[in-house]
Structure formats: structure tokens, C-alpha cells
VEXGU-856659 format. One record per residue: x, y, z of N, C-alpha, C in turn; residue in one letter; residue number from 1. Coordinates in steps of 0.2 Angstrom, whole numbers, plus 5000, padded with zeros to 4 digits. Atoms other than C-alpha are relative to their C-alpha. Example, Ala and Ser with C-alpha at 12.3 -4.5 7.8 and 13.67 -1.06 7.14 Angstrom:
REM residues 2
  n.px  n.py  n.pz  ca.px  ca.py  ca.pz  c.px  c.py  c.pz  rest   nr
  5004  4994  5000   5062   4978   5039  5004  5006  5000     A    1
  4996  4994  4999   5068   4995   5036  4996  5005  5003     S    2
REM end
This chain:
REM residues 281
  n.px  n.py  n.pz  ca.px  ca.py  ca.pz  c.px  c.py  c.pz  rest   nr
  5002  4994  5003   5626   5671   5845  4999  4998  4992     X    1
  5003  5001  5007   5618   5671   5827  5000  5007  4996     X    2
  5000  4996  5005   5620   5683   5813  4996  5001  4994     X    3
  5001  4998  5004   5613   5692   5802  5002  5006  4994     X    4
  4997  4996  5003   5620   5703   5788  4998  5002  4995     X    5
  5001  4997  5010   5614   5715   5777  5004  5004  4997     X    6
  4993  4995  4999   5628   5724   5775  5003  4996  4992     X    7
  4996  5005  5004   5638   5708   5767  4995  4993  4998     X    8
  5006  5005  4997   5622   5696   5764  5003  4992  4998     X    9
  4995  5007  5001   5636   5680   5757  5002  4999  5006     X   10
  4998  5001  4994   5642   5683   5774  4996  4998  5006     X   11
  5004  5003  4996   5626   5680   5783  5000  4994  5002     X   12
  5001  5006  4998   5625   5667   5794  4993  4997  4998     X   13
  5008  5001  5002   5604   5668   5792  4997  5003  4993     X   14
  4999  4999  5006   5601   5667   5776  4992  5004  4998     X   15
  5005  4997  5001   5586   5678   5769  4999  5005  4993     X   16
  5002  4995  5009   5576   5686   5752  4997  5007  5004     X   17
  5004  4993  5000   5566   5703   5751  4997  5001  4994     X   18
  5004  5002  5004   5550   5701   5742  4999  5007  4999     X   19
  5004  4992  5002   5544   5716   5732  4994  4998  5000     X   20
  5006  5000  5002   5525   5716   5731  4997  5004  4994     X   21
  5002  4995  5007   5516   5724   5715  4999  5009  5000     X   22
  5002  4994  4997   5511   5739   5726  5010  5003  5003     X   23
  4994  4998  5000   5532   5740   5727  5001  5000  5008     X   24
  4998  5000  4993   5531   5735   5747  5005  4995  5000     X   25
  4997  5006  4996   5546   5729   5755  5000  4994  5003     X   26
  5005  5006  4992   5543   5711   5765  5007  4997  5001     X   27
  4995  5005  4998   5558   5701   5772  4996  4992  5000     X   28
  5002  5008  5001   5557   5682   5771  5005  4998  5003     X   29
  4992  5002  4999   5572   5674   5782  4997  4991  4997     X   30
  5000  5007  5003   5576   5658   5773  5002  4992  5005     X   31
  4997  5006  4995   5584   5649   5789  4998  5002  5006     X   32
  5003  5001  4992   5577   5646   5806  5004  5005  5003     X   33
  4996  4998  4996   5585   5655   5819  5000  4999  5005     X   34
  5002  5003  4995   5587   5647   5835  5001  5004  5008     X   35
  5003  4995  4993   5578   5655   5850  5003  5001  5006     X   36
  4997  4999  4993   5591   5651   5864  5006  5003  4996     X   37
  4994  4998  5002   5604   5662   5854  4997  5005  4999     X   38
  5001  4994  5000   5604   5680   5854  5002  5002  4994     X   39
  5000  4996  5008   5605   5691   5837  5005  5004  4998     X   40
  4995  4993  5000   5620   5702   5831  4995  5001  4991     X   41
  5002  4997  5004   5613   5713   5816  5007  5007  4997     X   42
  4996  4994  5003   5625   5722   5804  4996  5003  4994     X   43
  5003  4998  5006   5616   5734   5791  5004  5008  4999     X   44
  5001  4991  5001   5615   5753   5782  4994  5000  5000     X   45
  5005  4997  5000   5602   5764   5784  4998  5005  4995     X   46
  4999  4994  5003   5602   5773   5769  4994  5004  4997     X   47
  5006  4996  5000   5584   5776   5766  4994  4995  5004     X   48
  5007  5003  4996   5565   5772   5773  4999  4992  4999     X   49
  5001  5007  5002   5565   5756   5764  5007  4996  5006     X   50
  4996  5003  4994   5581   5750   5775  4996  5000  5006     X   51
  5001  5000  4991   5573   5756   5791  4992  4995  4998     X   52
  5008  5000  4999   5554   5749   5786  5007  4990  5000     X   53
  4998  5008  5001   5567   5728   5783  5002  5000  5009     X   54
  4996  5004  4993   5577   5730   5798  4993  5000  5007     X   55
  5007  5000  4994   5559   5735   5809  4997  4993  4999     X   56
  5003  5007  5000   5553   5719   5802  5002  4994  5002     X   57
  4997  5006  4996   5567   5707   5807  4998  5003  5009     X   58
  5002  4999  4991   5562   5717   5825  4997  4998  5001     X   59
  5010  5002  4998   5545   5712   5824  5001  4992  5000     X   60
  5001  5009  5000   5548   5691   5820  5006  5000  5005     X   61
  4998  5004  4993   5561   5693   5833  4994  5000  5007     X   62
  5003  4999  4996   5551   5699   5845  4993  4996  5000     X   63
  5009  5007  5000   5535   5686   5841  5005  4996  5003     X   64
  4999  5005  4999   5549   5673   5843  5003  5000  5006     X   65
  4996  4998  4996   5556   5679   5858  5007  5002  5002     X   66
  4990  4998  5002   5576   5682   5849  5000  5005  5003     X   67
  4997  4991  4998   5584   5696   5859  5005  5001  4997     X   68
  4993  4996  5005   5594   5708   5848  5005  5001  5006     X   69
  4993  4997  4996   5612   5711   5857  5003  5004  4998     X   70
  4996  4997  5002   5619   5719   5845  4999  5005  4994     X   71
  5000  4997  5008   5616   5731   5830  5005  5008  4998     X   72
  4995  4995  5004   5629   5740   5820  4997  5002  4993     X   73
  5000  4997  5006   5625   5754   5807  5004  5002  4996     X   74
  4992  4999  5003   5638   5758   5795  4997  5007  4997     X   75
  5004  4994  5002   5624   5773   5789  4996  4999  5003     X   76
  5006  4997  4999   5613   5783   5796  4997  5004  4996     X   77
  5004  4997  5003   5597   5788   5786  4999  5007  5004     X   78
  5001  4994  4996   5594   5808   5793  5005  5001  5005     X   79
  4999  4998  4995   5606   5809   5804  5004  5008  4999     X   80
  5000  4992  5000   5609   5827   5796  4995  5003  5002     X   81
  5005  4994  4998   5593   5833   5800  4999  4999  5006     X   82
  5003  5002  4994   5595   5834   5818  4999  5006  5004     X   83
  5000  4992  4996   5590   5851   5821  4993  5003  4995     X   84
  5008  4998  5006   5571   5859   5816  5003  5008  4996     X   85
  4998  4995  5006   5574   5871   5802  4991  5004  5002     X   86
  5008  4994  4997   5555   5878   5807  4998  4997  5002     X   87
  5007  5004  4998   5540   5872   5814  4996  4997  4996     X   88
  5004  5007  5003   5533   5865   5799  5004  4995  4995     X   89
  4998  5005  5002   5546   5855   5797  5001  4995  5006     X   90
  4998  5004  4995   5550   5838   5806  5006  4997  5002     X   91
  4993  5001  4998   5564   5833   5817  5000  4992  4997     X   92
  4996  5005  5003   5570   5820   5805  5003  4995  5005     X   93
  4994  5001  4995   5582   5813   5817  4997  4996  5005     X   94
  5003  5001  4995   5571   5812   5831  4995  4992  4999     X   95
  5003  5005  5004   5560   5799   5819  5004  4993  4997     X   96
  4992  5004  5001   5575   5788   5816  4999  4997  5005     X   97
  4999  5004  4993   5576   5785   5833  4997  4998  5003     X   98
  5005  5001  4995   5560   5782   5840  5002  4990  4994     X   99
  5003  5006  5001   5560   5767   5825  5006  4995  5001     X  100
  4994  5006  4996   5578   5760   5832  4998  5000  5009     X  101
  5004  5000  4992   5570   5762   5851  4996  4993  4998     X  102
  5005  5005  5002   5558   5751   5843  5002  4991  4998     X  103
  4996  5004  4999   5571   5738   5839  5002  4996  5006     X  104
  4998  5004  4992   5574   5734   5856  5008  4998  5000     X  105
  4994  5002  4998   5592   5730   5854  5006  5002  5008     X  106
  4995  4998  4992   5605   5730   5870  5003  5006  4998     X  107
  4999  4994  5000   5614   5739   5861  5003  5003  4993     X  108
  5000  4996  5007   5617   5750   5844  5006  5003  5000     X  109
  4994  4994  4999   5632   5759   5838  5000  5002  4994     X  110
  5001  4998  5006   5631   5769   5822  5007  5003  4998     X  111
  4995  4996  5001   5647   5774   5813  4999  5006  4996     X  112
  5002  4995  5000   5649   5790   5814  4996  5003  4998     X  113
  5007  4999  5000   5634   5796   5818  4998  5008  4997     X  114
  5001  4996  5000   5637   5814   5814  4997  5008  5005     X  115
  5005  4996  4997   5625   5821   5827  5002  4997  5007     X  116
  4999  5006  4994   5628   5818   5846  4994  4998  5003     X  117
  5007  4998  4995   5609   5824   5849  4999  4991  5000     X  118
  5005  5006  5002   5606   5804   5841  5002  4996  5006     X  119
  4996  5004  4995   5618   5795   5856  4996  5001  5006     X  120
  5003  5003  4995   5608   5787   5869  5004  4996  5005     X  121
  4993  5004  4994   5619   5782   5885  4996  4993  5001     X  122
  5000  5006  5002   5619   5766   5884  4996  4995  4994     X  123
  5006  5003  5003   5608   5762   5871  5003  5001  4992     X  124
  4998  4999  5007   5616   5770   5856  5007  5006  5000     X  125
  4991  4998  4999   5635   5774   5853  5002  5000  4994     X  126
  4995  5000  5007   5647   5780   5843  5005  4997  4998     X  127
  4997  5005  5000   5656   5770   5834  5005  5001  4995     X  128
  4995  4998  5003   5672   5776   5825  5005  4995  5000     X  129
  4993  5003  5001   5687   5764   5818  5005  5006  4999     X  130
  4996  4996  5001   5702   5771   5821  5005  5001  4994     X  131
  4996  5001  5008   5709   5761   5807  4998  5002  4996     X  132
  5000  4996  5006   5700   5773   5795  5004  5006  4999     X  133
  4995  4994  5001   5708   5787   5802  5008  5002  5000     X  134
  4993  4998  4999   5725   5782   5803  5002  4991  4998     X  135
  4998  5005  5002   5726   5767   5792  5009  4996  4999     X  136
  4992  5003  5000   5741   5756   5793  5004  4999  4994     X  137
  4998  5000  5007   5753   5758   5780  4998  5006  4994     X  138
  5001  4992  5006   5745   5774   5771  5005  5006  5003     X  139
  4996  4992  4999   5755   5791   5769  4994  5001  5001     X  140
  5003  4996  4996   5747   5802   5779  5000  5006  5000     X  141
  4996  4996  4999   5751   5821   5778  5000  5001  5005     X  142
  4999  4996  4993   5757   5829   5793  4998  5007  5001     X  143
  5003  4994  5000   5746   5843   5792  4992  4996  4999     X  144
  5007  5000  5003   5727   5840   5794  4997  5004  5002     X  145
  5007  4995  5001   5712   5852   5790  4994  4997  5001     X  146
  5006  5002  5000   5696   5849   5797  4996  5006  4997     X  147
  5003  4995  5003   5683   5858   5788  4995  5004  5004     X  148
  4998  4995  4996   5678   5867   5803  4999  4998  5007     X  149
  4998  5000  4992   5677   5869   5820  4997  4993  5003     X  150
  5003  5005  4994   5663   5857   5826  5005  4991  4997     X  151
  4995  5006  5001   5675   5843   5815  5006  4999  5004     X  152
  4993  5002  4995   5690   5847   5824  4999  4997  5008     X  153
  5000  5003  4998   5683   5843   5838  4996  4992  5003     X  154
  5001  5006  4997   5676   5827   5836  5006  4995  4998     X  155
  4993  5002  5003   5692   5822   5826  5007  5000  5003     X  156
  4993  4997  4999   5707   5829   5830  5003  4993  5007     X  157
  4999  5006  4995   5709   5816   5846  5004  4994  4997     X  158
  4998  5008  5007   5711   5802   5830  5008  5003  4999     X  159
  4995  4996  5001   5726   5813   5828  5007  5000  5004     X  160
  4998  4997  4995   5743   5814   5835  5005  5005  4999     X  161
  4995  4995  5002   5750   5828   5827  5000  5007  5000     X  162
  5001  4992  4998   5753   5848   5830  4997  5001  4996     X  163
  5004  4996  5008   5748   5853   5813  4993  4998  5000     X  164
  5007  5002  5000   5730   5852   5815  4997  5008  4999     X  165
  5005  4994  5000   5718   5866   5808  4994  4999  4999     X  166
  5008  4999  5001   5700   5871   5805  4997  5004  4996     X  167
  5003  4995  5005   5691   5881   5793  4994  5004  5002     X  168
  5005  4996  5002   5680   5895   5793  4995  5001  4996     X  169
  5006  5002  5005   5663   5891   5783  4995  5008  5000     X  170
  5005  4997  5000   5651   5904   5778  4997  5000  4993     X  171
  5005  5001  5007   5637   5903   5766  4999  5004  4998     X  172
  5002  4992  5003   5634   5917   5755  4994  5001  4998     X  173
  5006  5000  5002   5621   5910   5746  4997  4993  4999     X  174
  5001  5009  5002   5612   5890   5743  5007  4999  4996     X  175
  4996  5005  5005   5624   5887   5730  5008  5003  5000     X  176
  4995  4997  4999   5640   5898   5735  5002  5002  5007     X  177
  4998  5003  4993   5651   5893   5750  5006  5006  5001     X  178
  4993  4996  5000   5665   5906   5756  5004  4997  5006     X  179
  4996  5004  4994   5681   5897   5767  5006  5001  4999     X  180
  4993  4995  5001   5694   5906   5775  5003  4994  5006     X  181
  4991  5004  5000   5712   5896   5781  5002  5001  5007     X  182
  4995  4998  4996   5721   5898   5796  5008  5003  4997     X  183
  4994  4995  5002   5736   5912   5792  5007  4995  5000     X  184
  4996  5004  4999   5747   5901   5799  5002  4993  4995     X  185
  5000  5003  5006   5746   5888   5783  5007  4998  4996     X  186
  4993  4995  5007   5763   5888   5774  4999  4998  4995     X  187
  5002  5004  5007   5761   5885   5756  5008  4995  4998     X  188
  4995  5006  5003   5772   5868   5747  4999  4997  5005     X  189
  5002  5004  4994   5763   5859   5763  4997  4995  4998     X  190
  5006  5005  5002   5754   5843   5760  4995  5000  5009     X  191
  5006  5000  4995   5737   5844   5770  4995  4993  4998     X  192
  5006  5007  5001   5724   5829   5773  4993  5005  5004     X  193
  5008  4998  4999   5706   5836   5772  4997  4994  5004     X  194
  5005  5007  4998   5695   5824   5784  4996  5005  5003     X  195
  5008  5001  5000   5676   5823   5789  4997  4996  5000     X  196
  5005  5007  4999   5663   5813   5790  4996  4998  4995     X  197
  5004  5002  5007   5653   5816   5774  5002  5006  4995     X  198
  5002  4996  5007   5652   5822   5756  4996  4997  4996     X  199
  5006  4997  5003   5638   5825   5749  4999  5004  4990     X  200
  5000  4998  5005   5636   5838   5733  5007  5000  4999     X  201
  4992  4999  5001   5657   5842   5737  5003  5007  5003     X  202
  4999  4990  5000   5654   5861   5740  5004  5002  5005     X  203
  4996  4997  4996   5663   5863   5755  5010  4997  4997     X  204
  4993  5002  5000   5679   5852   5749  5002  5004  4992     X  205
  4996  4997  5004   5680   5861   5733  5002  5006  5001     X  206
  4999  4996  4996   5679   5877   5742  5008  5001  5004     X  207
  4990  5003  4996   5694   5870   5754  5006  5000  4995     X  208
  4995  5003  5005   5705   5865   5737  5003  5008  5000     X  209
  5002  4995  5003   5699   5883   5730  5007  5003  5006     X  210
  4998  4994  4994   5706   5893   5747  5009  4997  5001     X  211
  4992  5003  4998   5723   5880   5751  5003  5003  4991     X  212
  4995  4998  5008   5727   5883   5729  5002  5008  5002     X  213
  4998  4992  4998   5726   5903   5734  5007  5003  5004     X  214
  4991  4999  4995   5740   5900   5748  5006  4997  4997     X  215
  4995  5005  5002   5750   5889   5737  5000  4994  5003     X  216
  5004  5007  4997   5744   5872   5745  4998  4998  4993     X  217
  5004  5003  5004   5744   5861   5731  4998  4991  5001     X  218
  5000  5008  4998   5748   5842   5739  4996  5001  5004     X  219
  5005  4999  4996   5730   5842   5745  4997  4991  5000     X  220
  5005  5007  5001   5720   5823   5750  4995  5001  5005     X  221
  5007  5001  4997   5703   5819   5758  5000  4994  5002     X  222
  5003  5009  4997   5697   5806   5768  4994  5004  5004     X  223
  5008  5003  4998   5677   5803   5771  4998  4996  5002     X  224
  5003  5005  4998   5667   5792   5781  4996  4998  4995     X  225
  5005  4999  5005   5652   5794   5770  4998  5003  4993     X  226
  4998  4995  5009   5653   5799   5751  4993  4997  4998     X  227
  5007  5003  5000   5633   5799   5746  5000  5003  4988     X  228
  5002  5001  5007   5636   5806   5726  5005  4996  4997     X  229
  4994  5003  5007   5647   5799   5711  5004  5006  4997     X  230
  4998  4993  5006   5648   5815   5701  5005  5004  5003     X  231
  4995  4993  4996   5656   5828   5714  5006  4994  5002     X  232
  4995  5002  5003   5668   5813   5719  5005  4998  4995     X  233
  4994  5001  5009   5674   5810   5700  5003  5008  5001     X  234
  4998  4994  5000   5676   5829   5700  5004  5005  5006     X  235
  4994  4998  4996   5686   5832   5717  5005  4996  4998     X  236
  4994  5006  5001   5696   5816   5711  5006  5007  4995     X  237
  4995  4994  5003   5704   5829   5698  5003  5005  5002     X  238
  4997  4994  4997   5708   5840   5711  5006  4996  5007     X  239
  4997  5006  4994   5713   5829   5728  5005  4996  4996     X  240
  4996  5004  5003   5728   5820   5724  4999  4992  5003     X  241
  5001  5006  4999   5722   5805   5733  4991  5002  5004     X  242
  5005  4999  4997   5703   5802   5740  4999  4993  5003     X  243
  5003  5005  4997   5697   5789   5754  4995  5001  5001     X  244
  5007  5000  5001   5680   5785   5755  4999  4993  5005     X  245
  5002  5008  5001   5671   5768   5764  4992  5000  4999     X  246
  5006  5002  5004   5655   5760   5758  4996  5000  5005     X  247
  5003  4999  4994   5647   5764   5772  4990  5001  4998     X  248
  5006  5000  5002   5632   5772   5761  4998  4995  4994     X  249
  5000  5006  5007   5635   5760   5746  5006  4995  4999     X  250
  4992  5003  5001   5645   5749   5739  5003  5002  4994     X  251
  4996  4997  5005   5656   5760   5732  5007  4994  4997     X  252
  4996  5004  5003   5668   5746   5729  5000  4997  4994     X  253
  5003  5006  5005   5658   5737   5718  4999  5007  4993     X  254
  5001  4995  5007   5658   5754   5704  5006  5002  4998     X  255
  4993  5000  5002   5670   5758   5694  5003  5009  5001     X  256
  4998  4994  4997   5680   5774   5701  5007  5005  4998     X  257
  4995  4998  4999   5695   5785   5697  5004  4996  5004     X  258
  4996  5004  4996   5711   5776   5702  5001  5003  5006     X  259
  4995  4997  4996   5717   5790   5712  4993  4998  5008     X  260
  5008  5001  4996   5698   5785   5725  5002  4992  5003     X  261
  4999  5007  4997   5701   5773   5737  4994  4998  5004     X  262
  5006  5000  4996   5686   5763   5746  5004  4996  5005     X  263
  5000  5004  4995   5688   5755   5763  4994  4998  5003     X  264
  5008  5004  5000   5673   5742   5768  5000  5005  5007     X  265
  5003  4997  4995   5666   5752   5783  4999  4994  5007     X  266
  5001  5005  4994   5663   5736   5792  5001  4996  4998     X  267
  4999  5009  5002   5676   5720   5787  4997  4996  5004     X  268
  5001  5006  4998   5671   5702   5790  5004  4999  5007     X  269
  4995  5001  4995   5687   5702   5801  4996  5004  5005     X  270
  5000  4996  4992   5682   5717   5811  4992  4997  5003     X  271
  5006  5002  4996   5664   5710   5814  5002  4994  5004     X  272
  5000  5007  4994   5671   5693   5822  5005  5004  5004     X  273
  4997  4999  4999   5682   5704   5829  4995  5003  5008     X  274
  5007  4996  4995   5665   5714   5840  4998  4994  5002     X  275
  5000  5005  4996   5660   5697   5843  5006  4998  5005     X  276
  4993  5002  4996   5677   5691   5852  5000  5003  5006     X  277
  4999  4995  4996   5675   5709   5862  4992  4999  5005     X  278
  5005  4999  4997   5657   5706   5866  5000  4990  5004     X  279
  4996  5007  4996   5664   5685   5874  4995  4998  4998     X  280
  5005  5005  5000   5656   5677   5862  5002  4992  4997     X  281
REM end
């Protein structure tokens, strides 16, 4: 089995550039041969159209040379918010994604946390959550978590093994003002862990701070898969007494961040040879 890594590209086994052209096209160049009786593992993100138009290319030179992908791990999913038509003159985002990992050909895909189950293809593309984000070893954890609403709690709470598990009720008042009501049940001087999958502008987690400070909740923390701005995380950092993040859409590791912001790589070196080991290789 052979490697490629865009993820970590020092880690790569098959070494490779990406030419810019003057008309600013992406091109791949792999620097080192790849041998045709071994099969391909692939770790990347997808954070925008230029990711998916690189990884469609390594598709295309595999498939002239006849390398079959076994394996490709996303750490981010490009669109996998928009997996639902907002009108008819808009397009299923989503649906477009998937037809250009279809196109990949790999055995098989596993996207961490994907957001969406409409994207999960039985046997073709899977979801693919670390446990160790959600219940890191060694970290304080409060005994109470808040999912920010319903459809979280139940893809989460499993991660969990504890009574104190709530949900939130979400309602938008308007684009840019969010209203969110608590389970009664609450008590205030409680430490609560907000988790989720993404943040985005911040809106629904300051919302959540806004609503627990109301009840007297003030040991409030956050854990994210996905953290896509800088700004709303600096500006919850002041509020959360701790925040986890992993690099899933960036490398957030590599920017410099309030102390109290922790990143977790989304996909170590370790855990990859560890997918090989699982896959007998």
C-alpha cells in the first residue's frame, strides 16, 4: 500500500508540487513514481473547488495507470452544508460533491463528520468520527453536555456516557438574530460542554453562552469538529472558558490563537498507520 498525503504533505510517502498556471489553473505534478502493483491510500481536506478539481486529477493519473484507490479519508467536507434545495433555482450543492468523489472510484471513503447522512453511501462512503475527539484522554470534561439542538443530540450523545445530556431549541428570528431556549431542568453553578460539528460566523454558540449566563451557567466550554472563521473563535474564546477545535478545515495549529483554544490534528500520523493496520496492511 502507497501513500499519499495532502493533509500532512512531509508525511507523504509520494512526493508531489501543484503548478499554478498564469490563468491561476490548479495542475498536480507527483514527483515520485507510484508503483502499479500497490494500491493507493489518500488522506486530504476538501475545503474548496480547488481541493476537489487536485484530488479529481490524482483520480484521473491513477486510473490511466491502472492504481486502485482503497482508501480515501476526508478530514473536511466542501458543501456538505448545502444538502438540501433551498429553491429551485438553486443547486443541490451536496449532490455535486458527490457525483465528483463517485468519480474517484475509491473502495472506499470516509469523511469525518460529514454533517449530512443524505452524503453516506453504503458501502462507498462512511462516517467517520474519532472517538478520541469526543472524549479525549486525559481532558476535564464537564458532566453535563449541551448539544445545540436536537438533530446533534442525536448523532452525538452515543459519544457520551453520561445522564446530564441536553439540547437546545433554535429559532431564527431573523438572518442575523438567533433566539435559544435551555432545558428548565438546567441548574445554574453547573459546568456544561457545548459540542457540535461546526462553527462557522459563532451565532448559535454565543446565543447558547447568552441563554446558560441568563440561568446562572457560567463554567461553560466548547468542543468543534470544524472551526471555518478566526474572528468569532477569538471572540467566543472570551466567553468559553476553554475551546477545542481540529484542523480539519485548516491548519489551525500553525496560527497563532488564544491560549485558552486548543487544536486537535483531525487525522494524526499515528491514527493513519493505525487505518492501515485495521485495513491488514
Amino acid at each position: 500500500m502507497q501513500i499519499i498525503n495532502f493533509l500532512y504533505p512531509e508525511k507523504s510517502e509520494i512526493k508531489y508540487r501543484i503548478d499554478t498556471y498564469p490563468d491561476s489553473q490548479s495542475h498536480l505534478v507527483l514527483e515520485s513514481e507510484m508503483d502499479r502493483r500497490k494500491s493507493l491510500l489518500i488522506y486530504t481536506r476538501l475545503s474548496n473547488l480547488n481541493d476537489i478539481w487536485i484530488l479529481m486529477q490524482l483520480a484521473d493519473i491513477c486510473h490511466r495507470q491502472g492504481i486502485q484507490i482503497s482508501y480515501l479519508q476526508i478530514a473536511y467536507l466542501f458543501a456538505a452544508r448545502t444538502d438540501r434545495l433551498f429553491s429551485f433555482n438553486e443547486a443541490l450543492d451536496l449532490e455535486l460533491v458527490k457525483k465528483c468523489l463517485i468519480f474517484v472510484q475509491a473502495q472506499q471513503i470516509l469523511v469525518l463528520d460529514p454533517h449530512s447522512k443524505r452524503l453516506i453511501t453504503e458501502g462507498v462512503i462512511d462516517n467517520d468520527w474519532p472517538a478520541f475527539f469526543a472524549l479525549e484522554p486525559g481532558s476535564n470534561i464537564p458532566e453535563n453536555v449541551l448539544f445545540p439542538d436536537e438533530g446533534a443530540y442525536h448523532r452525538y450523545s452515543e459519544l457520551f456516557d453520561f445522564d446530564t445530556t441536553y439540547y437546545a431549541a433554535k429559532h431564527r428570528i431573523s438572518r442575523d438574530k438567533l433566539e435559544v431556549k435551555l432545558p428548565s431542568r438546567i441548574k445554574p453553578n453547573t459546568s456544561i460542554l457545548v459540542f457540535d460539528d461546526l462553527c462557522d460566523g459563532g451565532g448559535t454558540f454565543f446565543a447558547i453562552y447568552k441563554a446558560l449566563q441568563d440561568m446562572g451557567v457560567t463554567d461553560v466550554h466548547l468542543r468543534v469538529t470544524h472551526a471555518i472563521q478566526k474572528e468569532p473563535l477569538v471572540k467566543l474564546s472570551e466567553l468559553y472558558k476553554t475551546i477545542t477545535i481540529t484542523n480539519s478545515y485548516k491548519d489551525w495549529d500553525k496560527e497563532e490563537l488564544p491560549n485558552n483554544i486548543k487544536v486537535i490534528k483531525a487525522v494524526s500520523y499515528t491514527h493513519l498507520r493505525a487505518h492501515e493496520t485495521s485495513l491488514h496492511l
